[in-house]
C-alpha positions as a printed Julia matrix, in Angstrom:
596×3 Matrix{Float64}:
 -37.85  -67.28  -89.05
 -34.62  -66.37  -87.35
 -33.26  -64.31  -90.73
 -36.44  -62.31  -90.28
 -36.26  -61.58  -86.82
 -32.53  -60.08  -87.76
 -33.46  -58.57  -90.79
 -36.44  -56.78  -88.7
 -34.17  -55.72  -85.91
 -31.37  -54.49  -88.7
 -34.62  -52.48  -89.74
 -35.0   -50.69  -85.99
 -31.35  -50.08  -85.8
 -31.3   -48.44  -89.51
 -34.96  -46.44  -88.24
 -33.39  -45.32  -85.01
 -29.42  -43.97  -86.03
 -31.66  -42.09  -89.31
 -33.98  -40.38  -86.38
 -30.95  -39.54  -83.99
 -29.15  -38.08  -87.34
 -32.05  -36.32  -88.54
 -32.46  -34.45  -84.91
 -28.97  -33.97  -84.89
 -28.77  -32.2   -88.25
 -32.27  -30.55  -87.25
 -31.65  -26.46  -86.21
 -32.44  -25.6   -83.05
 -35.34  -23.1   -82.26
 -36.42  -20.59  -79.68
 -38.85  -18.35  -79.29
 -38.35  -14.91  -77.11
 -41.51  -13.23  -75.65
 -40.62   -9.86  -75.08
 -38.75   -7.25  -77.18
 -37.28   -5.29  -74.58
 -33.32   -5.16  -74.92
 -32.94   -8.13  -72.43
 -35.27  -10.12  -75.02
 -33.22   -9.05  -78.28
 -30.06   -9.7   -76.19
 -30.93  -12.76  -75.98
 -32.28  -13.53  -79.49
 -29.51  -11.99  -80.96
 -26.91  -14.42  -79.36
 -29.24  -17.22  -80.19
 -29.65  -16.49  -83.73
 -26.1   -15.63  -83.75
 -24.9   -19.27  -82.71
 -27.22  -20.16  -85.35
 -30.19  -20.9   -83.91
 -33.78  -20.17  -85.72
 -34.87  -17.61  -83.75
 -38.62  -16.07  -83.23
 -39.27  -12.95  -81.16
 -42.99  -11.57  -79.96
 -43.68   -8.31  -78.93
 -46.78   -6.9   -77.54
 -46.93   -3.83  -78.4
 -46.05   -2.27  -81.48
 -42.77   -0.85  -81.21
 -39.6    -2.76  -79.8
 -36.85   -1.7   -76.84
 -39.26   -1.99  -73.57
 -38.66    0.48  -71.26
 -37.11    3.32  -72.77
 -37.41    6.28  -71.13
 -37.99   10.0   -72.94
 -34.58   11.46  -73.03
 -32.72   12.38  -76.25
 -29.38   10.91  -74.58
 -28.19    9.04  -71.87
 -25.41    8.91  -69.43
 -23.18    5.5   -69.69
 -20.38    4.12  -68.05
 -17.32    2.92  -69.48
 -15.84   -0.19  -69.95
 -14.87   -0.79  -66.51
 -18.43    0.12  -65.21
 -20.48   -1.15  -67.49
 -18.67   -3.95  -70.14
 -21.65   -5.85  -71.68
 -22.85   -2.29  -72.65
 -19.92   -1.08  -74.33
 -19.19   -4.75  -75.94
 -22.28   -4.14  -77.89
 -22.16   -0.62  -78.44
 -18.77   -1.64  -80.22
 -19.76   -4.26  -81.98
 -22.85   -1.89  -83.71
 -20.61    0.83  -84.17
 -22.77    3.32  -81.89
 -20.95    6.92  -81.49
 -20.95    8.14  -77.51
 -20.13   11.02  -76.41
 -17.8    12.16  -73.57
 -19.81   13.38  -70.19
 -18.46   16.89  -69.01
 -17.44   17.4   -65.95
 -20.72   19.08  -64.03
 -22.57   16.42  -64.8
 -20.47   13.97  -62.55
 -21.76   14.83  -58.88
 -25.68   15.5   -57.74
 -27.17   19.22  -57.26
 -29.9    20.06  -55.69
 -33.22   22.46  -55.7
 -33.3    23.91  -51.96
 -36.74   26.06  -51.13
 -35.79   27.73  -54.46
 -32.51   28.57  -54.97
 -30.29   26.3   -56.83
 -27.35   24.64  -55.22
 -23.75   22.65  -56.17
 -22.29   19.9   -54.46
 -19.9    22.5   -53.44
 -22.59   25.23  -52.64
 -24.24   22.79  -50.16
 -21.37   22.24  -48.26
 -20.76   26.2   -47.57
 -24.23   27.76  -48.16
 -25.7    24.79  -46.03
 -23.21   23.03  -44.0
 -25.83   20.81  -41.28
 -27.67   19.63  -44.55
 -23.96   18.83  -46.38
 -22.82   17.05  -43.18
 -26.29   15.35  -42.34
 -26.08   13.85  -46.22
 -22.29   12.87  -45.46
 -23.27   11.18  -41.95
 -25.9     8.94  -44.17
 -23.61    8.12  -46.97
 -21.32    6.82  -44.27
 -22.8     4.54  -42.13
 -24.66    3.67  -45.33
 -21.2     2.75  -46.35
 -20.78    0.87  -43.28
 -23.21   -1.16  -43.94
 -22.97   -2.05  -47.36
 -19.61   -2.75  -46.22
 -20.5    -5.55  -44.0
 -21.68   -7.51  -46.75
 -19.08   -9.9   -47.98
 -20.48  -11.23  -51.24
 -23.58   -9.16  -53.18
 -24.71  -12.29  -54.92
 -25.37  -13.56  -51.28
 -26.82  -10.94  -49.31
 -28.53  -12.69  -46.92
 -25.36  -14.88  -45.96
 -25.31  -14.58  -42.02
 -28.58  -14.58  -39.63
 -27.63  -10.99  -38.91
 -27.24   -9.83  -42.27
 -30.31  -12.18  -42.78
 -32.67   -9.79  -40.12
 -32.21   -6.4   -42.1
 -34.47   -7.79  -44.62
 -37.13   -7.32  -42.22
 -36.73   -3.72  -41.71
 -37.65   -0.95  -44.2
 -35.11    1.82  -45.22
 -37.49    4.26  -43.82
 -37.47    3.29  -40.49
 -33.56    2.73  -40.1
 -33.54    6.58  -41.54
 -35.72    7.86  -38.93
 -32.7     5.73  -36.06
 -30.01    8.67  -38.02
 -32.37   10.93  -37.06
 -31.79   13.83  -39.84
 -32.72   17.38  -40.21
 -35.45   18.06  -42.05
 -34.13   18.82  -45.69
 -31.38   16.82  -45.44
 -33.69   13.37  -45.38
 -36.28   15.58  -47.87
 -32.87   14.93  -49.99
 -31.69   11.67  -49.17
 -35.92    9.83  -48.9
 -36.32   11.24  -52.98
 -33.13    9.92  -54.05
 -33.82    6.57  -53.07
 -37.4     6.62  -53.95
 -36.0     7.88  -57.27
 -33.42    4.87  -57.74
 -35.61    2.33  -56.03
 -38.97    2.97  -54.41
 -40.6     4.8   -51.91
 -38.1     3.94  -48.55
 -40.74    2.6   -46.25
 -41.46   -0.08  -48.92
 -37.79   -0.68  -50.01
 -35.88   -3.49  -48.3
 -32.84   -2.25  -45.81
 -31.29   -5.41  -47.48
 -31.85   -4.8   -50.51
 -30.89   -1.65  -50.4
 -27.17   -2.43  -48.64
 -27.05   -4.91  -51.66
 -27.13   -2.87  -54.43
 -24.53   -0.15  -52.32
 -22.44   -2.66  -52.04
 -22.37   -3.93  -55.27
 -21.32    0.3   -56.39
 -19.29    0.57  -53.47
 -16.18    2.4   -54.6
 -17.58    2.98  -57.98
 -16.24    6.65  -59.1
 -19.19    8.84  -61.1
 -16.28    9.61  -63.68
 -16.72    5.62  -64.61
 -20.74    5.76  -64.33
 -20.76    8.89  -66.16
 -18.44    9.04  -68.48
 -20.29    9.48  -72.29
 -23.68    9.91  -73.55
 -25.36    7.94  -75.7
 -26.68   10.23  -78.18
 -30.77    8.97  -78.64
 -30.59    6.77  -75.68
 -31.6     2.97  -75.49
 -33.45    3.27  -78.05
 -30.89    3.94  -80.27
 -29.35    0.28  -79.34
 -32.56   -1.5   -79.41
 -32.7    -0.66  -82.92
 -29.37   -2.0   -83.78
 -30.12   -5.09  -82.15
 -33.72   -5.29  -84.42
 -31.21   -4.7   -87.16
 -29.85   -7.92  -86.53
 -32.85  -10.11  -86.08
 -34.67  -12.17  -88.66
 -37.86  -12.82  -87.57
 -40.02  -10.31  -84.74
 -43.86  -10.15  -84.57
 -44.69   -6.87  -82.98
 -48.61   -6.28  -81.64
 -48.51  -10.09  -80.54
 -49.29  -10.32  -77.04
 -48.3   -14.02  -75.83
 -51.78  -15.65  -74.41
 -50.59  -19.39  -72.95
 -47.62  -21.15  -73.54
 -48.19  -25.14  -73.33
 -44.64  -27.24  -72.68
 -44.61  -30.64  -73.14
 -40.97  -32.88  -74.23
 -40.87  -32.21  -77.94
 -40.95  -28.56  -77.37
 -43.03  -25.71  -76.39
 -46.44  -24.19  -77.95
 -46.95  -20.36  -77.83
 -50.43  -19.12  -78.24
 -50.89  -15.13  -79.79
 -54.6   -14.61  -80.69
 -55.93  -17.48  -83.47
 -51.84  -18.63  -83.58
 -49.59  -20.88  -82.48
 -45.64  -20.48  -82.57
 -43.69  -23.74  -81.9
 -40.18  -23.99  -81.14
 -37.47  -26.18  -78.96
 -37.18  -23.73  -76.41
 -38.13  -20.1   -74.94
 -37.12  -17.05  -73.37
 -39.22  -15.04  -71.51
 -38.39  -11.66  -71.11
 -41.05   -9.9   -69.55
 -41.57   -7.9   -66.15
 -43.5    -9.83  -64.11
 -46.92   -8.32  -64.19
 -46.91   -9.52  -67.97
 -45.81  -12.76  -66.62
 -48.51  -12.63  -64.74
 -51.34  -12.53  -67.79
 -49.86  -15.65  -69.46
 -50.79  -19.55  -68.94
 -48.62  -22.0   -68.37
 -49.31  -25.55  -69.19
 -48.14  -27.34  -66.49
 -48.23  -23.94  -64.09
 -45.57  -22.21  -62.17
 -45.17  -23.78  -58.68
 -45.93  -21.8   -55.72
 -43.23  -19.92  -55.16
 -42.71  -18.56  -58.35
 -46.39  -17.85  -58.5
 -46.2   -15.51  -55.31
 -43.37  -13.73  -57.16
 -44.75  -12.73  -59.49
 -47.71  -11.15  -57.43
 -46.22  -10.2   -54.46
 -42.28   -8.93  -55.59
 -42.6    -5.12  -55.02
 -41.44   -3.18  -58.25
 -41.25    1.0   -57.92
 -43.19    3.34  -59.21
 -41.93    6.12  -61.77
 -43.38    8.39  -64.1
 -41.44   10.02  -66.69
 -42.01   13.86  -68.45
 -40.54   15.83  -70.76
 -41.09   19.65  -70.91
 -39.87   21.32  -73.21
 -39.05   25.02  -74.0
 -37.76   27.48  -76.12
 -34.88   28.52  -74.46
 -33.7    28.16  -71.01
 -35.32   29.31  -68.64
 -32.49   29.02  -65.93
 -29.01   31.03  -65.24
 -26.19   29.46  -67.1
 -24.4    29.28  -63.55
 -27.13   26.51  -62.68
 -26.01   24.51  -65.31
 -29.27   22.05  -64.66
 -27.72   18.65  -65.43
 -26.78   15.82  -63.87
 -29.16   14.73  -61.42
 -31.19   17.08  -59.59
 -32.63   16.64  -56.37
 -35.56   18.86  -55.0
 -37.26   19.16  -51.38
 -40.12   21.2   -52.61
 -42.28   18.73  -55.07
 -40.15   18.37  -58.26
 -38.37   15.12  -56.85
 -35.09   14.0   -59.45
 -34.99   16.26  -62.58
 -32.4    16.8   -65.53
 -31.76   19.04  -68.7
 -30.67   18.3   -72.06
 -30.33   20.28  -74.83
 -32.96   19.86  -77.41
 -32.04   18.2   -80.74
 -33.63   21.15  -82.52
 -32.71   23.97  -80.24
 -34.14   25.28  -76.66
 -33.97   22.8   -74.14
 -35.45   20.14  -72.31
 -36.61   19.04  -68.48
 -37.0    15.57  -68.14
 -38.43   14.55  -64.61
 -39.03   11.79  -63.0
 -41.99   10.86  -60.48
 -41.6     8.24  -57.94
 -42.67    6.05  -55.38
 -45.54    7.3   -53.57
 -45.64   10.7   -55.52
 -46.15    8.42  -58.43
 -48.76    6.41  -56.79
 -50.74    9.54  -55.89
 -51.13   11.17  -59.2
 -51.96    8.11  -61.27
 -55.3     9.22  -61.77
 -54.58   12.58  -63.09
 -54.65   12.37  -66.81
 -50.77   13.42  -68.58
 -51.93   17.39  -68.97
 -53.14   17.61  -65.25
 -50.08   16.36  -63.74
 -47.44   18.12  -66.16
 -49.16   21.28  -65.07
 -49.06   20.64  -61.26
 -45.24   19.88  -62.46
 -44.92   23.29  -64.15
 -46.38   25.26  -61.52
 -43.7    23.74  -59.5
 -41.15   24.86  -61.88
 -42.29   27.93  -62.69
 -41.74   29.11  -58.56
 -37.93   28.13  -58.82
 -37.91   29.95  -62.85
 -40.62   32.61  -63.34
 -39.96   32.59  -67.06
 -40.54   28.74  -67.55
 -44.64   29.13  -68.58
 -43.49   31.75  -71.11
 -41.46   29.55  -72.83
 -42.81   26.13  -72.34
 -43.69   24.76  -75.79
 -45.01   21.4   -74.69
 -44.58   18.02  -73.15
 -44.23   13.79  -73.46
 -45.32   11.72  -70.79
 -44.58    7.84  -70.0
 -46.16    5.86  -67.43
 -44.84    3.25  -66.26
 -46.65    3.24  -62.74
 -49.96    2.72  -64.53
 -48.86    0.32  -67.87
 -50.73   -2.75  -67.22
 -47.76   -4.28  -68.61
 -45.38   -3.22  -66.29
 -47.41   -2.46  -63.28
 -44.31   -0.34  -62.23
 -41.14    0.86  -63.05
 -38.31   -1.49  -62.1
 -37.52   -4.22  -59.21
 -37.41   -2.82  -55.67
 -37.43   -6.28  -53.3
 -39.32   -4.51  -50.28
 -39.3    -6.52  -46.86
 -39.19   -9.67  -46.31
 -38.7   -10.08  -50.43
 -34.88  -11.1   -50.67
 -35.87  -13.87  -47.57
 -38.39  -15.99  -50.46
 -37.17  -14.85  -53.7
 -33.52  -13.89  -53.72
 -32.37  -15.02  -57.79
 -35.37  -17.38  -57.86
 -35.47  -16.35  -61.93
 -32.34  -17.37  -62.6
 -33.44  -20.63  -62.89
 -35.01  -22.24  -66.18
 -38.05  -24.09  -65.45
 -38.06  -27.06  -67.87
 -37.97  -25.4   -71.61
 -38.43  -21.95  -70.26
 -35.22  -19.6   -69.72
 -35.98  -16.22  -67.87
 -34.58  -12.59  -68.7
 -34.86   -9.01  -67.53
 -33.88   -6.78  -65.36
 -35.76   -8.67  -62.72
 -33.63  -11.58  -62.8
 -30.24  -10.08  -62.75
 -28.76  -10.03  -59.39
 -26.07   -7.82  -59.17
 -27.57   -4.83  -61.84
 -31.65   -5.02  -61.49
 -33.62   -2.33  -62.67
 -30.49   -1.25  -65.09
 -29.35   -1.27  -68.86
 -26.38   -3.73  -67.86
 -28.81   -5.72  -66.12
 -30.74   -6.31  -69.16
 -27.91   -7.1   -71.37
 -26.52   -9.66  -69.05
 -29.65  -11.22  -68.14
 -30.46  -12.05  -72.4
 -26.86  -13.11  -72.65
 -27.58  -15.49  -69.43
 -30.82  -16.91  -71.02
 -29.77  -17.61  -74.13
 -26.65  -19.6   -72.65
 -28.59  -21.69  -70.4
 -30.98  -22.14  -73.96
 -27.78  -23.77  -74.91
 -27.24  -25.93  -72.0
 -30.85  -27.55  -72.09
 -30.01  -28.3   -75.95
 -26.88  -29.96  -74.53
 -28.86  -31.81  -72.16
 -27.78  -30.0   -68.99
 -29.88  -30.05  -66.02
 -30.99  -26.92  -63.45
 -33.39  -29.01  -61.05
 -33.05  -27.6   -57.9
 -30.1   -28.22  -55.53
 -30.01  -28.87  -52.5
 -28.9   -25.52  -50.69
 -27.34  -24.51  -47.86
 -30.18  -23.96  -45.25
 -31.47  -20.44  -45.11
 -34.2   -21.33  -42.83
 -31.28  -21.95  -40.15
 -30.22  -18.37  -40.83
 -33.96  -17.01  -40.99
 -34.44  -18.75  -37.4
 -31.25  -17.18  -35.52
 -31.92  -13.81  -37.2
 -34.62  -12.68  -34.38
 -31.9   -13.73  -31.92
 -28.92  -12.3   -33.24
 -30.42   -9.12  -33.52
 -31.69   -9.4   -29.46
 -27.92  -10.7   -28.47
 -26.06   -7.72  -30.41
 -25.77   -5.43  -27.39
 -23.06   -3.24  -28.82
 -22.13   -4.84  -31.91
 -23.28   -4.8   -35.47
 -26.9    -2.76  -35.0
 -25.76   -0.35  -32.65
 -23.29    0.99  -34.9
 -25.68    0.64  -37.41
 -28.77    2.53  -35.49
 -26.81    4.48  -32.75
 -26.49    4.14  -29.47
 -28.75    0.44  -27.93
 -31.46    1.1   -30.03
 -31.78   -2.43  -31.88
 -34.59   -2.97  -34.79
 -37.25   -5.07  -33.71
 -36.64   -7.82  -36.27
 -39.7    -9.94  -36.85
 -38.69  -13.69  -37.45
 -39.17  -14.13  -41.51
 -41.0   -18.1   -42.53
 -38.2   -20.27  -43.05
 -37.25  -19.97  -46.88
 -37.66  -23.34  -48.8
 -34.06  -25.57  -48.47
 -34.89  -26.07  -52.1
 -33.88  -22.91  -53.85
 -31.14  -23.36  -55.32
 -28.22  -21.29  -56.69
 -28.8   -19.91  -60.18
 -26.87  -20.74  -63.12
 -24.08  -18.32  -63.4
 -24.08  -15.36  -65.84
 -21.98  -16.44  -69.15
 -19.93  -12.91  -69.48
 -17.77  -11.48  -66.72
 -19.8    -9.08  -63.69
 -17.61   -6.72  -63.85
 -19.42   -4.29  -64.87
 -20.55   -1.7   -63.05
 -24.5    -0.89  -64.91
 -25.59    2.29  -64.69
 -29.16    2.69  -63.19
 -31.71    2.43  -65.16
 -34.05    5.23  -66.4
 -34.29    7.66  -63.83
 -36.81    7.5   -61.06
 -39.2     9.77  -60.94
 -39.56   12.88  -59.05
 -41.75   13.29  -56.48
 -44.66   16.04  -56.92
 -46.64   16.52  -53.67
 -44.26   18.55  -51.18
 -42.31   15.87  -48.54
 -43.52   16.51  -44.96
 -40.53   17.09  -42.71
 -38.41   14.57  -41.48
 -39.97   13.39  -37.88
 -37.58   12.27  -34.71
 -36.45    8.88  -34.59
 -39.85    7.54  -32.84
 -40.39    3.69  -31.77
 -41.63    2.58  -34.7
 -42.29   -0.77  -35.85
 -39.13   -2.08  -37.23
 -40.47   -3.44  -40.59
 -43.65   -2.8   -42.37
 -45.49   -5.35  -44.41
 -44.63   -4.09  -48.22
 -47.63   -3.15  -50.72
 -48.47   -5.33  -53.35
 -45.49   -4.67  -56.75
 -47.03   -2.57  -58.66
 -44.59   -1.62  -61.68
 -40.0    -0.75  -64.93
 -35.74    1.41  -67.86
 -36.41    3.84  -65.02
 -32.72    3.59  -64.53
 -30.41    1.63  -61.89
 -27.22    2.08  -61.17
 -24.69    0.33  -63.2
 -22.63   -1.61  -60.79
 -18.76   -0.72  -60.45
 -17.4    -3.59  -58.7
 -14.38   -5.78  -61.04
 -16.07   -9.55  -60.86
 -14.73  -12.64  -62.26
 -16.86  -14.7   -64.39
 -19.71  -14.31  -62.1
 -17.61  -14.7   -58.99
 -17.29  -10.81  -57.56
 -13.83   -9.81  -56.45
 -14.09   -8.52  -52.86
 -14.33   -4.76  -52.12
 -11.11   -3.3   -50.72
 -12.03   -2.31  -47.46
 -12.55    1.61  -48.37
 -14.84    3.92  -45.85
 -16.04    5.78  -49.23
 -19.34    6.6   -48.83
 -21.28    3.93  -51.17
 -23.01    5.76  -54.04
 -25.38    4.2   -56.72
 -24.5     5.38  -59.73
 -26.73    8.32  -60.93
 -29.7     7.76  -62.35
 -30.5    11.03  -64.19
 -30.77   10.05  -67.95
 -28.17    6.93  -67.88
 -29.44    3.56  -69.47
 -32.46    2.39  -68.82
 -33.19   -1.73  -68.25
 -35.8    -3.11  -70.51
């Protein structure tokens, strides 16, 4: 009896150290939903560390977001590394940016102007832009650490506030916020739905950065020309296979497409968040990340193309770069055409976006040329024709790219940086320091497919306990009441102090996301442009008492472009800024590389 009982339990032991070998020996899997370049970032470094790698795609081409332009502006190495890493690695050709393209113009009432124009043809709308760009500076200055925006109560309070209402405190001549309101609906979203947090964030995470290092090549065919290497790569994608449910349980995870199912270890999702949004997960989302995904603001661009035979402009103009207009054509740039003439490609945003999504492509390119056509009365003579993408109304995308509006950074701030049991997250979205932005993209995949790695290895991202926001969330009413001459005065001018609502006490549970697995220091360039706006800006009103924050719309919407960000940062710790007054800039958005 005794030599059975041993020879059974020899049995066990034999069954057991075969199973552990077997799992051991077995290749890891993943499956990536999404085919945008933060999704094929991220299968690519899976499959290259030898993992059995599936991607699905929706729709039925791959690369996401890419916008319409035939090229696109890129930083270098210093401003944007994971970009160039791969660019070298495919062997992708750039090619050097010339020098007009490196600082903003602008379309005045018809007449085209120069950096250098505006400052002697218009000197009150030159010095108005300077006067923002400073104390813009200021206050992207006062924020010690990008990838913790929120860090003191006071700090905390301006993501109650709206950028349009601390713009109406600097109280600006007319064109000058006409300007300044459709660049940063162009880069972001409409200002009164854009988080003054937020939006000190992301300056201070370019603050410093020159344009010579955000524009410094094209990209000859744009993002799409990288997507494609990537696919190059790849073994296995499934295009026109929209993701229904996704069941997780502790062998693994279950992907449902249609009649299918796709199993694997692990998965990335790489989607915006309105796609998130149309897939079931078994066991669900908790509440938080639930009202992220419905309630995280995203801005709204549209993106045309007109083409034409030849320019239509004087060669003096030069039309490239980015392009800003106070008469209805919003952010705009030209490129030569691939096959002669030349191209317009403009970009609608934020609430010019919002009203024209239900005019059909023709109606709204024409209401585009006629715009046009008053600053060039040759352009309907030799406009050959048009493309058109719409992000504002893609069902997939419900948008263009992040833009946390008020109140957003308070609940949310790098919640998707987080795996949730098998699942891994990438995007744009979830990148902290470059959202919305080519370099965003790139480092989120890279990020995902590390912390794939780390749940393989049996590492663990439950939540930890963090320091407690809510304290900050509760003093940042009265910080803002006790600051008599301090912090918002400079900010605002003179006593006037925003009227800071108290935001609910964020949950002590978020917890710091894992850390990015390449160096930050790149500096992304924004992604696909924002769009222009179309219906004629009314202008700029007095600083009136108005209500310090306004309760942001429902997200609706993104490769528009971000910024690339400048800033040198270690691993994923960011050096400090030297303490520069340089006016913060984001890096121009015109045509450079587009987040997907």
């Amino acid at each position: 009896m005794a030599a059975a009982w041993v020879r059974l339990c020899a049995l066990v032991l034999i069954g057991a150290s075969s199973g552990a070998a077997l799992a051991k020996d077995k290749t890891p899997s993943a499956i990536v939903v999404g085919g945008g370049l933060a999704g094929l970032t991220a299968a690519y470094e899976l499959q290259d560390k030898g993992w059995q790698v599936t991607v699905l795609e929706a729709k039925a081409g791959m690369g996401g977001r890419s916008g319409l332009a035939t090229s696109e502006w890129i930083g270098n190495a210093k401003a944007q590394p994971v970009l160039n890493q791969y660019l070298d690695r495919f062997k992708l050709q750039t090619l050097p940016a010339p020098e007009f393209v490196r600082t903003p113009s602008y379309l005045i009432d018809g007449e085209y102007f120069s950096s250098t124009d505006l400052a002697t043809k218009q000197p009150a709308t030159a010095e108005a832009i300077k006067r923002y760009e400073k104390t813009l500076d200021d206050l992207a200055r006062s924020i010690d650490d990008p990838l913790n925006p929120q860090a003191t109560s006071t700090l905390f309070a301006l993501d109650q506030i709206n950028v349009s209402s601390w713009l109406d405190k600097l109280q600006l001549p007319a064109t000058a916020r006409q300007l300044i309101n459709q660049q940063i609906r162009t880069r972001y979203d409409e200002p009164s739905r854009l988080s003054l947090l937020y939006f000190a964030q992301q300056n201070r995470v370019y603050r410093g950065v020159s344009d010579r290092d955000l524009r410094a090549s094209r990209l000859p065919g744009g993002s799409p020309v990288l997507a494609q290497a990537f696919v190059k790569q790849l073994k296995t994608i499934k295009t026109n296979s929209p993701v229904t449910a996704i069941v997780q349980d502790k062998d693994g995870v279950t992907v449902k497409v249609g009649g299918a199912d796709y199993k694997a270890d692990y998965l990335v999702m790489a989607v915006p968040l309105r796609a998130l949004a149309k897939i079931q997960i078994t066991p669900g989302l908790d509440a938080q990340h639930m009202a992220a995904i419905k309630g995280t603001n995203y801005g709204w661009r549209d993106q045309l193309m007109l083409k034409f035979k030849q320019p239509v402009w004087e060669s003096r103009a030069r039309m490239s770069g980015e392009i800003f207009s106070n008469a209805g054509l919003g952010m705009l740039w030209v490129e030569p055409a691939l096959k002669g003439g030349a191209n317009v490609v403009i970009n609608l945003s934020g609430d010019n976006a919002r009203l024209l999504q239900a005019f059909g492509d023709k109606q709204m390119v024409d209401q585009v040329l006629i715009r046009l056509h008053a600053f060039y009365p040759q352009a309907r003579g030799a406009f050959t024709g048009y493309e058109v993408k719409r992000y504002s109304v893609d069902a997939g995308t419900g948008g263009a790219y992040l833009a946390y509006g008020p109140g957003q950074i308070s609940k949310y701030w790098r919640l998707w940086e987080r795996p949730v049991q098998r699942i891994a997250f990438a995007g744009e979205h979830t990148d902290a320091l470059y959202p919305g932005t080519l370099e965003g993209a790139l480092r989120s995949g890279q990020r995902a497919a590390s912390q794939v790695q780390d749940l393989l290895a049996g590492k663990s991202f439950d939540p930890a306990k963090a320091a407690a926001v809510a304290a900050a969330a509760t003093a940042g009413a009265a910080a803002t009441k006790k600051d008599s001459g301090g912090f918002f005065s400079r900010l605002f001018g003179g006593n006037d102090k925003p009227e800071a609502k108290t935001p609910p006490a964020a949950k002590a549970t978020d917890t710091a996301p894992a850390q990015a697995p390449t160096p930050a220091t790149a500096a992304p360039v924004p992604a696909a442009a924002a769009p222009a706006a179309v219906a004629k800006e009314e202008p700029a009103k007095p600083a009136a008492a108005k209500p310090a924050a306004k309760k942001p719309a429902p997200a609706k919407h993104a490769s528009a472009h971000k910024p690339a960000a400048k800033q040198a940062h270690k691993a994923t710790e960011p050096k400090k800024a030297a303490a520069k007054s340089a006016p913060a800039k984001k890096p121009a958005t015109g045509n450079q590389a587009k987040a997907n």
